[in-house]
C-alpha positions as CSV (number, residue, x, y, z in Angstrom):
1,X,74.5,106.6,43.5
2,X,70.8,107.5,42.6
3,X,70.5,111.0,41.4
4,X,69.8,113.8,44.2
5,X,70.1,111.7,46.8
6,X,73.1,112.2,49.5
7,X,75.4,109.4,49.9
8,X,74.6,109.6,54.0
9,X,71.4,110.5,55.3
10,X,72.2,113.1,58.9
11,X,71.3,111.9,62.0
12,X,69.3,114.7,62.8
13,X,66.6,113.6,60.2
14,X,65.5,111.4,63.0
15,X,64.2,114.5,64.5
16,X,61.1,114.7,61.8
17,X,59.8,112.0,63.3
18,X,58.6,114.0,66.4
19,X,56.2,114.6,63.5
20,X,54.6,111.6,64.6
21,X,52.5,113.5,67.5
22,X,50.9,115.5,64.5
23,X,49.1,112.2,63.3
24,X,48.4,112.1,66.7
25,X,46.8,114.8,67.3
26,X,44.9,114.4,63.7
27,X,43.3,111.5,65.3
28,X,42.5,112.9,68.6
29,X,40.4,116.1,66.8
30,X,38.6,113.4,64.5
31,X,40.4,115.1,61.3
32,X,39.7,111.7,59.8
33,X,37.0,110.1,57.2
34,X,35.5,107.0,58.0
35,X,35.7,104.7,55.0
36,X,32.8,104.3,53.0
37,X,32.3,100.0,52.5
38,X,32.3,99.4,48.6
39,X,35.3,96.4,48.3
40,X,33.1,93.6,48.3
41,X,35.7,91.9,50.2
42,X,38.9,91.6,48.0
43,X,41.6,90.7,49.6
44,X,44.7,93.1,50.5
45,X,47.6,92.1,52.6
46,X,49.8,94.9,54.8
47,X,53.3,94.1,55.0
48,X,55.4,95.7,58.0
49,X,58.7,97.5,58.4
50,X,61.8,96.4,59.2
51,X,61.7,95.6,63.3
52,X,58.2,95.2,62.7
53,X,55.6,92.8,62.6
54,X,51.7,92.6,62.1
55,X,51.1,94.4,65.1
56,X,52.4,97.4,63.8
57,X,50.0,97.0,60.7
58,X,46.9,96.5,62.7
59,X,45.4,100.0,62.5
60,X,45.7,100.1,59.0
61,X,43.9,97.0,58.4
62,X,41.2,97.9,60.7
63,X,40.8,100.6,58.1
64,X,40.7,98.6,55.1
65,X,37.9,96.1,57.0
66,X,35.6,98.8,57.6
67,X,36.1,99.8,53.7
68,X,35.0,96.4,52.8
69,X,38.3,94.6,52.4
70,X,39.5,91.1,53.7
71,X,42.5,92.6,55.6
72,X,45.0,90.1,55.4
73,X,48.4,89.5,57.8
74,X,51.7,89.0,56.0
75,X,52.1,86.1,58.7
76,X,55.9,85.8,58.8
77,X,56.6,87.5,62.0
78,X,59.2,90.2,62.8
79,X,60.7,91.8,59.1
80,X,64.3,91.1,60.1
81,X,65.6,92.9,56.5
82,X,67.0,89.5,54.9
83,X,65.3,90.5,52.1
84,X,66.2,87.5,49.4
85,X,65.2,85.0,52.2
86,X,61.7,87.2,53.0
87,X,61.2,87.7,48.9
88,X,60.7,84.0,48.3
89,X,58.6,84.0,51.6
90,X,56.1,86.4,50.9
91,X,56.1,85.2,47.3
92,X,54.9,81.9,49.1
93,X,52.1,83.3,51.1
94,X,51.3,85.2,48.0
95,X,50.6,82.2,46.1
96,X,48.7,80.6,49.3
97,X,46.6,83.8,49.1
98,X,45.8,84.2,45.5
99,X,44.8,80.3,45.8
100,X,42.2,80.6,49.1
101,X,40.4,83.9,47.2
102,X,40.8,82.5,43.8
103,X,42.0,85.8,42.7
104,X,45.7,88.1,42.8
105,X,46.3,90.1,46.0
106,X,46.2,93.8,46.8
107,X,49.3,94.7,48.6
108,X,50.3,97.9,51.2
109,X,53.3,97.8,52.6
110,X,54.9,100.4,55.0
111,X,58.9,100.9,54.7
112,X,60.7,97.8,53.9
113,X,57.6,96.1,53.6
114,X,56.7,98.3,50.7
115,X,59.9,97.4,48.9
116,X,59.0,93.8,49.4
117,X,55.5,94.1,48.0
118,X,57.2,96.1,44.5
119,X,59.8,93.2,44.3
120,X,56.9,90.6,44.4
121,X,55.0,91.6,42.2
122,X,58.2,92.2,39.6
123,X,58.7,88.4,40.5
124,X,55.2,87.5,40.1
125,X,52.9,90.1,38.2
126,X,50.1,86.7,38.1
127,X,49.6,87.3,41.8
128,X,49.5,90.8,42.4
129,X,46.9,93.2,41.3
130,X,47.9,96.8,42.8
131,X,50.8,97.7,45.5
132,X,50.5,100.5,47.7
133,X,53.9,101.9,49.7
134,X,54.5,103.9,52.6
135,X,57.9,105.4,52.8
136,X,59.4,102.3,51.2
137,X,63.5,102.6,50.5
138,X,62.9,101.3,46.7
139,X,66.3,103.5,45.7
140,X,69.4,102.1,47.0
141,X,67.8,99.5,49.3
142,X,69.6,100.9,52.9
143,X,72.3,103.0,51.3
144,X,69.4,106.0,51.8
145,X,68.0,105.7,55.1
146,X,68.8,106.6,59.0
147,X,69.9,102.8,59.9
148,X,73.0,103.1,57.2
149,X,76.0,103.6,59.4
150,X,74.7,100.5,61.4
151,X,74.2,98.5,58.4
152,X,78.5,99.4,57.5
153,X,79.2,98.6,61.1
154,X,77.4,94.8,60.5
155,X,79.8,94.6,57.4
156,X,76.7,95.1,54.3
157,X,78.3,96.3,51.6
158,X,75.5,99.3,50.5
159,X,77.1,99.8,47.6
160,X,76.6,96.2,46.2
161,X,73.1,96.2,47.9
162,X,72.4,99.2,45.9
163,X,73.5,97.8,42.3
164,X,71.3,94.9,43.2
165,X,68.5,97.1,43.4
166,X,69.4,98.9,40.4
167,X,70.1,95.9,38.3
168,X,66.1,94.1,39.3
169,X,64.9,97.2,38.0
170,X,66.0,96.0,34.2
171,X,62.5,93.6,34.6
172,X,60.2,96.3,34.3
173,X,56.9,96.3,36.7
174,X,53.9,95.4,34.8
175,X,51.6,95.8,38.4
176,X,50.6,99.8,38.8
177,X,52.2,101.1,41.9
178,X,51.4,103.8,43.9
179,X,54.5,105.2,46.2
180,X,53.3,107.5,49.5
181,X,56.5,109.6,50.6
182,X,56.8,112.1,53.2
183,X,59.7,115.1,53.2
184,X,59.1,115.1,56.8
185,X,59.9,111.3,56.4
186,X,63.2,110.9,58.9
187,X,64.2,107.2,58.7
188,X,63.9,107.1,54.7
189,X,64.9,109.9,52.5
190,X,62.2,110.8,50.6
191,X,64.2,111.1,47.1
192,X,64.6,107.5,47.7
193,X,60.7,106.9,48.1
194,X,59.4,107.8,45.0
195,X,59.3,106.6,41.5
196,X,59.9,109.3,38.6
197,X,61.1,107.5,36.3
198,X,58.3,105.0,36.0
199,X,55.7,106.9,33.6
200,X,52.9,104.3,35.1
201,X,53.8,105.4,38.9
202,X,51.6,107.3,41.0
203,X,53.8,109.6,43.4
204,X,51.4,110.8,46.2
205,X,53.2,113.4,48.9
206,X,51.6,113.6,52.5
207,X,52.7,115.4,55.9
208,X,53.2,112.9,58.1
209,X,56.6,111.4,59.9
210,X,57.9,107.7,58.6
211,X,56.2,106.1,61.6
212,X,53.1,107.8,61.6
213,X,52.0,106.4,58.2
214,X,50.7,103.2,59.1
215,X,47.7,105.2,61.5
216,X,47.8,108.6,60.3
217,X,44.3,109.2,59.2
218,X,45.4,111.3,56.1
219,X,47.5,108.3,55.0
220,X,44.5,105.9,55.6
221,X,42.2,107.6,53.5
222,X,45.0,108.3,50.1
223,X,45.4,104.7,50.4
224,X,41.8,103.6,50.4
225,X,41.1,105.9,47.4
226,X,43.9,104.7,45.9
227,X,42.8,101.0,46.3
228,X,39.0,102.0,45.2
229,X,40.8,103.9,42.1
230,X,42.0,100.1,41.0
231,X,38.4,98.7,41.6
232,X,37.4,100.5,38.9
233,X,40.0,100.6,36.3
C-alpha cells in the first residue's frame, strides 16, 4: 500500500464534490484571467477522465487556444479505463501528432487521463515534451479512488493493479511533470495525486472539487503558467 494513503477511500468524500458550484460561482463573478497569447501555436493535447470524452475537455482547450496553443482532441472517444489497450492508443495518436507538427506534444490530462499522459511519456519520452495532471490516480491506479468497491465487485484485483503501477515506476520519467491535486478532491484521494518522491515533480495544490478542474478558472490559469514555464526552460 502507498504510504498515508487509506486502503478504502469513504463514500462520503463524494460529498467534496458539491465543491464543484464554487468553480461555478468563480466563473460567474469573472474571478478569472484571460490568457495572455504567447504559444505560437505548439501543440497540446487534453486527455479526459474515465466516463469521459473530449466533450468534457472542451473548456479547457478553449483556454489553451486563446493562449496561443493548437488545442488538440485525444480522438479515442469515451476513456473506458482499459488502460493497457488505451496506453498503446494514445501512444499511437501521439506519434501521429508529433509527425503532423514536426515536434513532441504538450499533454493535460484530467483524472485517468492524466495517468495516461505520465505513462506515455515513460513509454515514449521522444514524443512528449511536458505533462500537466489534474487529479490523476498515479498511486495505486483504482485502489485509491471513490469507484473502488465497484472496481472489486467487477472482479479487478486492486492489489495486482497497484503493483503494476508500482513496478512501471522502476523506468524513471525523464519528461518534467507537473501534478494539480485538490484535498477537496472527492473521487481521487489526494495522497494518491501527487508525486513526492520525484525530486523533478512540480506538486501544485488548488481549491477546487475533482470535477471542477477541467473549467475552474483558477485551474486554467496554473496550467497555462505552467505550460508557458516549459516555453522558456
Amino acid at each position: 500500500m502507498a504510504d498515508n494513503i487509506p486502503m478504502t477511500i469513504p463514500p462520503t468524500h463524494l460529498l467534496r464534490e458539491l465543491g464543484t458550484f464554487k468553480s461555478v460561482a468563480r466563473i460567474a463573478v469573472g474571478r478569472h484571467q484571460e490568457p495572455v497569447a504567447m504559444a505560437a501555436g505548439e501543440p497540446v493535447m487534453a486527455l479526459p477522465g474515465f466516463g469521459f470524452g473530449d466533450l468534457a475537455m472542451t473548456a479547457l482547450r478553449r483556454q489553451l487556444r486563446k493562449a496561443g496553443f493548437t488545442d488538440l482532441k485525444w480522438g479515442l472517444g469515451t476513456n473506458n479505463g482499459d488502460v493497457p489497450t488505451l496506453l498503446l492508443r494514445v501512444i499511437d495518436q501521439l506519434e501521429r501528432a508529433a509527425a503532423l507538427h514536426e515536434q513532441p506534444l504538450r499533454l493535460v490530462g484530467w483524472s485517468l487521463g492524466g495517468y495516461l499522459a505520465r505513462e506515455a511519456a515513460r513509454e515514449r519520452p521522444d514524443l512528449v515534451k511536458q505533462v500537466i495532471t489534474l487529479g490523476s490516480p498515479i498511486k495505486g491506479g483504482p485502489k485509491y479512488t471513490a469507484a473502488a468497491s465497484a472496481y472489486k465487485l467487477l472482479g479487478w484485483d486492486l492489489d495486482a493493479i497497484e503493483a503494476k503501477v508500482i513496478e512501471r515506476e522502476s523506468v524513471s520519467l525523464q519528461t518534467p511533470v507537473t501534478y494539480i491535486w485538490s484535498k477537496r478532491d472527492g473521487v481521487v484521494d489526494w495522497r494518491a495525486t501527487q508525486d513526492m518522491d520525484d525530486a523533478g515533480a512540480t506538486n501544485i495544490e488548488v481549491d477546487c472539487s475533482h470535477m471542477a478542474m477541467i473549467f475552474d478558472p483558477m485551474v486554467s490559469h496554473i496550467v497555462l503558467s505552467q505550460l508557458r514555464r516549459h516555453l522558456i526552460d
